[in-house]
C-alpha positions in Angstrom: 0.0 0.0 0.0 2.9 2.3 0.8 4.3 1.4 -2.4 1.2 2.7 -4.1 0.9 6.0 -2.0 4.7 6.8 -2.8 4.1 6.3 -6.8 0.7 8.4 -6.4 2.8 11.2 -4.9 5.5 11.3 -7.3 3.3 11.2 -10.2 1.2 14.2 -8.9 4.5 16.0 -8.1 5.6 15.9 -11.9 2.1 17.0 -13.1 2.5 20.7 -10.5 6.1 20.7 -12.3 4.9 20.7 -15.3 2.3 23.2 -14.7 4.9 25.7 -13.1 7.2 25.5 -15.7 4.4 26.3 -18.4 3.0 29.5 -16.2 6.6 30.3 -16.2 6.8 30.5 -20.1 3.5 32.5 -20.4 5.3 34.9 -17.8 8.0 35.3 -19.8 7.0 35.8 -22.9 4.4 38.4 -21.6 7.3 40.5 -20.9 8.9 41.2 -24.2 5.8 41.3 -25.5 5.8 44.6 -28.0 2.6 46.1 -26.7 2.9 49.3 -24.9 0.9 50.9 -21.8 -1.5 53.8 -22.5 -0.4 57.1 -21.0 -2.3 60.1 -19.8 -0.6 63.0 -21.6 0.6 63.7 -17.4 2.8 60.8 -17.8 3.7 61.5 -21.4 5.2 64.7 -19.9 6.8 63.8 -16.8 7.9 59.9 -18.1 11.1 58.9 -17.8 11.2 55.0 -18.6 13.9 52.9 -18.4 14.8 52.7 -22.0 15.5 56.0 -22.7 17.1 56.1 -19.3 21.0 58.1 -19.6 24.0 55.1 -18.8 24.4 54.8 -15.1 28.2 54.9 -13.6 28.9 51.1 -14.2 27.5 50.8 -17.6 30.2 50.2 -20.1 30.9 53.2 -22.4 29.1 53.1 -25.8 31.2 53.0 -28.9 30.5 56.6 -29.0 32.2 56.8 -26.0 35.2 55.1 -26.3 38.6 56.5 -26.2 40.6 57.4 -29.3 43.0 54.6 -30.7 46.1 55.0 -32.0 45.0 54.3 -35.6 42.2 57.6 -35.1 43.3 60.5 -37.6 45.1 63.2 -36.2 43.0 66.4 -35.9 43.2 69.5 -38.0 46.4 71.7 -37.2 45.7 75.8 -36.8 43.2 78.1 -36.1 40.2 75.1 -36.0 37.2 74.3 -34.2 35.0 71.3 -34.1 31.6 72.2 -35.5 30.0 71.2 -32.2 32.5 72.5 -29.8 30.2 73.0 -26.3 27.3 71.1 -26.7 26.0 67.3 -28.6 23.5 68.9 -31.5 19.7 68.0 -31.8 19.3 66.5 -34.9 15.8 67.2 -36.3 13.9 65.1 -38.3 12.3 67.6 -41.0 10.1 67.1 -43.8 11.2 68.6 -47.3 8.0 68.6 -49.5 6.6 72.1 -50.7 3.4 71.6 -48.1 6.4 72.0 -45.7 8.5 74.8 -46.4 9.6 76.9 -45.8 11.1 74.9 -42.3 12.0 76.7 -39.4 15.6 76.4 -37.7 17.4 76.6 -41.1 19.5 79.3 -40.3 20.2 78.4 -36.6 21.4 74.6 -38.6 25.6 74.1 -38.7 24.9 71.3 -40.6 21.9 69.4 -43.1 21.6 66.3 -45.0 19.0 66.2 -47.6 17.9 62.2 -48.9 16.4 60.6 -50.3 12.9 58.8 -48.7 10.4 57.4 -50.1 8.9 58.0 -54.0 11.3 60.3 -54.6 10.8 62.8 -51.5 13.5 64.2 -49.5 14.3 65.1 -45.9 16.2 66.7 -44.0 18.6 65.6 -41.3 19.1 69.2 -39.7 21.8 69.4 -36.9 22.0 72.1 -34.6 23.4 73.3 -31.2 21.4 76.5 -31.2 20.5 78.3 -27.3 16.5 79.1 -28.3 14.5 78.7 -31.4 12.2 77.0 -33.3 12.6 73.6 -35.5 10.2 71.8 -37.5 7.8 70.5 -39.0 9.2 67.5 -37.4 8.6 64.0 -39.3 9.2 60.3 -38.6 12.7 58.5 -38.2 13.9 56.9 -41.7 16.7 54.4 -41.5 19.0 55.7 -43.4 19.9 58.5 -41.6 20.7 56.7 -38.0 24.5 56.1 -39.1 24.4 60.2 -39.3 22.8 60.5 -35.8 24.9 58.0 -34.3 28.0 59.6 -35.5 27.1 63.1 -34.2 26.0 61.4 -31.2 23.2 63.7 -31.6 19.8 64.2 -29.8 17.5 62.8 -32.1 14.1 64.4 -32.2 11.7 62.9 -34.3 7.6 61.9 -34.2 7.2 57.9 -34.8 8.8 55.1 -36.7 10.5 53.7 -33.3 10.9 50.5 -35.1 13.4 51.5 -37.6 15.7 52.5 -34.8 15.2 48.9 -32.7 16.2 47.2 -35.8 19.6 49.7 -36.6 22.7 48.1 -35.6 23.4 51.9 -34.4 20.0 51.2 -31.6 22.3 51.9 -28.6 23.8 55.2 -29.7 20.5 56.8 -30.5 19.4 59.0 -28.0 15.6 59.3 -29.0 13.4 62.3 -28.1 10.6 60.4 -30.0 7.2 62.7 -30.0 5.3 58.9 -30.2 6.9 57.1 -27.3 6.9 59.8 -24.4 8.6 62.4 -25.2 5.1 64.2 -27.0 4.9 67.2 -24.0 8.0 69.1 -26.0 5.9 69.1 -29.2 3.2 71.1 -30.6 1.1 71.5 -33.0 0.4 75.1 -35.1 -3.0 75.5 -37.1 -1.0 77.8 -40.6 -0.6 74.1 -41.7 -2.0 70.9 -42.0 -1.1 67.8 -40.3 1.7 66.4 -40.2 3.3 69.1 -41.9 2.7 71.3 -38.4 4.2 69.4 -35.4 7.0 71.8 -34.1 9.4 72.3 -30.9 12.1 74.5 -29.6 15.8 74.3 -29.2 15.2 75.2 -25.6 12.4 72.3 -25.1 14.5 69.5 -26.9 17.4 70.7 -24.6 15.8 70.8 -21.9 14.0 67.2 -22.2 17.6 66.0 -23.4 19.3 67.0 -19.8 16.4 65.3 -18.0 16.4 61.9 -19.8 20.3 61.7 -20.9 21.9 64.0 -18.1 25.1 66.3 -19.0 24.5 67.8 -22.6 27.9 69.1 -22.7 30.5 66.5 -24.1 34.0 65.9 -21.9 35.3 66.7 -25.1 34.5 68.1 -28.3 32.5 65.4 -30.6 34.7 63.8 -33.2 33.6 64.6 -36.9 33.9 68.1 -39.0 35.7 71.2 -38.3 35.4 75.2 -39.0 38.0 77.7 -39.7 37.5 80.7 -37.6 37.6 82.6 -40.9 37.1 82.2 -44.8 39.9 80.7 -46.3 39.8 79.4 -50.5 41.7 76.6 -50.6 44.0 76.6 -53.5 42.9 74.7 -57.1 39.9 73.6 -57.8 37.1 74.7 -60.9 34.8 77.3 -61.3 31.1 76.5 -60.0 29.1 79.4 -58.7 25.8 77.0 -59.6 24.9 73.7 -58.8 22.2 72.4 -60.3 19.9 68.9 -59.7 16.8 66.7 -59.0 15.4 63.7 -57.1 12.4 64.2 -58.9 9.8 67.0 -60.6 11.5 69.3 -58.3 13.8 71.5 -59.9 16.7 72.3 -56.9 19.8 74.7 -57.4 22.4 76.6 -55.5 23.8 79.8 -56.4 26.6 81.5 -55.4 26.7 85.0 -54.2 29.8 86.6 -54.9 29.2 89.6 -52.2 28.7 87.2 -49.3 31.0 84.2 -50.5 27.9 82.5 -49.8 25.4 80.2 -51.6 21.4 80.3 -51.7 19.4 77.4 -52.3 16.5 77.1 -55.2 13.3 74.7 -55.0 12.0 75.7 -58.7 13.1 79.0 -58.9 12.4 80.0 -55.3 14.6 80.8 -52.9 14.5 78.7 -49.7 14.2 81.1 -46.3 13.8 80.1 -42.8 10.0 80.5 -41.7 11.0 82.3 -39.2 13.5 85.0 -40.1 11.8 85.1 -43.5 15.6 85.3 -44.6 17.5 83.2 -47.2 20.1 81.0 -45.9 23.5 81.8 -46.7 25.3 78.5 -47.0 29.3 78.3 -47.2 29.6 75.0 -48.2 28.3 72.1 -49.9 29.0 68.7 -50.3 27.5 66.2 -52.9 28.1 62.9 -51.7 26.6 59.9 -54.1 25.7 56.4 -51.8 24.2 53.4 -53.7 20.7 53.0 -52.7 18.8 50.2 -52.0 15.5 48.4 -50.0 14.7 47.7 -46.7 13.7 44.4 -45.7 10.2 46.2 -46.3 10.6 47.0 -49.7 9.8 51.1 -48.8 12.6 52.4 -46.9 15.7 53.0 -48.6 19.0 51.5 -47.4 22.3 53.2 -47.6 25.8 51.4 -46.4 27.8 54.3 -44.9 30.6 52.0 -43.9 32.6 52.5 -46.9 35.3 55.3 -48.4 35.0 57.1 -52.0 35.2 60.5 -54.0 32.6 63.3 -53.2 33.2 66.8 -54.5 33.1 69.8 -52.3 31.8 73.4 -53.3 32.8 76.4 -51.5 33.7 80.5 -52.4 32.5 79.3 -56.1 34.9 76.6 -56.5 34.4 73.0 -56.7 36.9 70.6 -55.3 37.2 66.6 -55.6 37.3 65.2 -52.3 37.8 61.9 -50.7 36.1 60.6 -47.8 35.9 57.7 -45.3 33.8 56.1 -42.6 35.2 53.5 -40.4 32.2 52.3 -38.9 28.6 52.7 -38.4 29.3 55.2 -34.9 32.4 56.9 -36.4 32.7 59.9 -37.9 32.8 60.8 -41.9 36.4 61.9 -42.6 36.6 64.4 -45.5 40.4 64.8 -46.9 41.2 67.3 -49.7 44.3 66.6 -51.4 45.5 64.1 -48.6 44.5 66.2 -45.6 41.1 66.3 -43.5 39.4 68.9 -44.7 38.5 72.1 -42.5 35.0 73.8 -43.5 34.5 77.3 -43.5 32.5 79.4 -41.4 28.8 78.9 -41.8 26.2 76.3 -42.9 27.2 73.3 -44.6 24.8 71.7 -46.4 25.2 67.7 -47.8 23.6 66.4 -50.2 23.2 62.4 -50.7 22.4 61.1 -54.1 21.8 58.1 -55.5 22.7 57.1 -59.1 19.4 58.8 -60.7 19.8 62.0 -58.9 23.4 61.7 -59.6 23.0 62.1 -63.3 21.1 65.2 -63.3 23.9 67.3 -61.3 25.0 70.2 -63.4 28.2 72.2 -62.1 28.3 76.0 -63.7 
């Protein structure tokens, strides 16, 4: 009878095993589950969750981090500054279609990327390290603009698209100031425009949410990546090109140079571009046509650009055009520009970089 009792007891033990060990699999796979908690716009405001969360003490440094090594060019010699000396830029997510300009925070920008998106459309990557302002209208993260972010180590602000980023092998060097995943209190909306051509913010509101969520905004040393003389300086040789002319698509774009200001103004079809703001047309020193091979997304809708590479670009500035070299060691490093075998120093004023693929590529026109 004992026999029998101790059998009984064994076999009921395995069944409550089992049990636990199946309750335990439901547990766990409730908690990567991708569903998010609704918020009251209280707690969209004030939310500080842990995965946006600045790097405690212990962490280990990110790659953004990490200390130079030995095989890191050596920076520019003479009278130089980093383009970001005092403070890591918000780079601003902004939409390029006519409905949307002009955009404001243009001429507060040091630096913008235009790409390609989707059908054709551009963006713009706009990076700034402004004290007050306005920016926007703000759009949706894109993938092939995190290598840019990463690199900049930039305070991305942006409205949606999260996934993009989760998927980026660059995930843990964005630091997000996403309007859709709680950062929506330092956005607003205006009424001139329809949505989602009207979701704006300030320089002092992305700041401000950037020292809350990430701490210090001020780097221990200057960020790694381009550099400004102090003054306008032609570099010797080069061509002739006081107009720059080309297209993604219908849209007829061209820069012109301004002889007065050593300065260039950009064209959307025969209209000068001005900031919404100052009502003022840019004055850009130098530009930078850089062609990357495009291609798909997993998706098939978001375009896909290798950065990780080293090639030709050419380099406009004071009416001149100058063939240039450039390199990128890895996704977080920076681009390195050389011209004629040393890195190349910018000069004072907006830089603005234009990334083409082969089609847009083929319509440039140097004047």
């Amino acid at each position: 009878m004992k026999k029998y009792l101790i059998i009984l007891l064994v076999v009921c033990l395995g069944f409550s095993l089992i049990g636990c060990k199946k309750k335990a699999k439901e547990a766990d796979f409730s908690e990567i589950t991708d569903t998010e908690p609704v918020q009251t716009s209280s707690e969209l405001a004030t939310e500080a969750t842990t995965t946006n969360l600045p790097a405690t003490e212990t962490e280990a440094p990110t790659e953004t981090e990490a200390e130079p090594t030995e095989t890191e060019p050596p920076l520019p010699s003479g009278d130089v500054e980093p383009l970001f000396p005092d403070r890591y830029p918000i780079a601003a997510m902004t939409n390029n279609k006519a409905a949307a300009r002009p955009q404001s925070g243009l001429s507060k920008a040091k630096l913008i990327y235009q790409m390609m998106t989707e059908a054709r459309t551009t963006r713009l990557l706009m990076l700034l390290d402004a004290t007050e302002g306005v920016i926007g209208p703000i759009r949706s993260a894109r993938p092939a603009y995190l290598d840019l972010v990463a690199q900049h180590q930039a305070f991305y602000v942006y409205a949606g698209n999260y996934r993009v980023i989760e998927a980026s092998p660059v995930k843990n060097n964005i630091r997000i100031l996403d309007a859709l995943k709680g950062h929506y209190g330092m956005y607003y909306r205006t009424t001139h425009r329809k949505s989602p051509h009207n979701l704006y913010t300030t320089m002092e509101a992305a700041y401000k949410r950037a020292e809350k969520i990430y701490g210090s905004i001020t780097p221990s040393k200057p960020v790694r990546g381009l550099y400004t003389r102090s003054e306008f300086l032609l570099p010797a040789g080069g061509e002739p090109a006081t107009n720059l002319k080309y297209n993604f698509s219908k849209t007829k774009e061209a820069f012109k140079y301004n002889e007065k200001t050593q300065t260039y103004r950009k064209y959307n079809d025969g209209q000068v571009l001005v900031d919404e703001q100052t009502k003022k047309d840019l004055q850009i020193a130098n530009i930078i046509v850089l062609h990357r091979p495009h291609g798909l997304m997993p998706n098939g809708v978001h375009n896909k650009i290798n950065w990780v590479d080293q090639d030709e670009a050419t380099y406009l500035t004071g009416g001149r055009k100058y063939t240039i070299t450039w390199k990128k060691a890895s996704h977080t490093d920076p681009i390195i520009y050389y011209l004629d075998g040393e890195e190349l120093v910018l000069n004072p004023g907006l830089t603005w970089i234009i990334v083409t693929d082969d089609r847009a590529l083929n319509t440039v026109i140097y004047e």
